[in-house]
N, C-alpha and C positions, 0 to 999 in steps of 0.2 A: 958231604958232597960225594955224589958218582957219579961216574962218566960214564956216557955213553953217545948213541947218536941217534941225530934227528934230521927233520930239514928244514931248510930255510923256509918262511913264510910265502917270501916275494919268486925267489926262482926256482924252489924246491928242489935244489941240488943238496948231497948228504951234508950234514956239519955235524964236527964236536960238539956235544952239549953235557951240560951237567942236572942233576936231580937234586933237588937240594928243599929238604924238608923245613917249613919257615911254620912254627907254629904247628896247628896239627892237618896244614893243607902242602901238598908235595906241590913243587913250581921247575919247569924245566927252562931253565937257562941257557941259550944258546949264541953263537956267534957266526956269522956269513960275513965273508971277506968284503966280499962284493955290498953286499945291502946292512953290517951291523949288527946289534946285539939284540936279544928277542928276549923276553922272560911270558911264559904262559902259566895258569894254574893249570894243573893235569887233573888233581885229585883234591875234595878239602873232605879232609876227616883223617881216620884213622891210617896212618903212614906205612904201616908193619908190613903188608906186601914190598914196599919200596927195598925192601932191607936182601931180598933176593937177589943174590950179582947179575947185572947184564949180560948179555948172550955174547959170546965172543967167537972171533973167528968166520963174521958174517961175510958173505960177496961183498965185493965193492959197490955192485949196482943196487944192494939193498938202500932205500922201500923199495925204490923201482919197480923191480922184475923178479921179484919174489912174491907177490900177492898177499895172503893170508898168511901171517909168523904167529907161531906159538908163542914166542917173546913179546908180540904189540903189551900183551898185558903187564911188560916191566915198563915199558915207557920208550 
């Protein structure tokens, strides 16, 4: 399991979410206060990228207002 962060589906505000490899397909796991927990496939295959630490130290308005991240590609 790693943590990092994503958005909610329903209101697209940031949330905690984790990445958590099930098999040889990565799923990211997430939680919005407001609307619940979410689980999506991101990736099915080979997981090895996933094993890269997430980007730390982001804005708080990220995805927001930051457009195009060299990070989207961790997840």
């Amino acid at each position: 399991m790693t943590g990092t962060w994503s958005v909610c589906p329903v209101c697209l505000k940031r949330v905690p979410a984790d990445r958590r490899v099930e098999g040889a397909d990565l799923y990211l796991h997430k939680e919005c206060p407001e609307h619940g927990t979410f689980r999506a496939v991101v990736r099915r295959g080979d997981p090895g990228i996933w094993e890269v630490p997430a980007p730390s130290g982001v804005d708080a308005s990220c995805p927001a207002a930051c457009g195009n991240c060299p990070h989207d590609a961790y997840g």
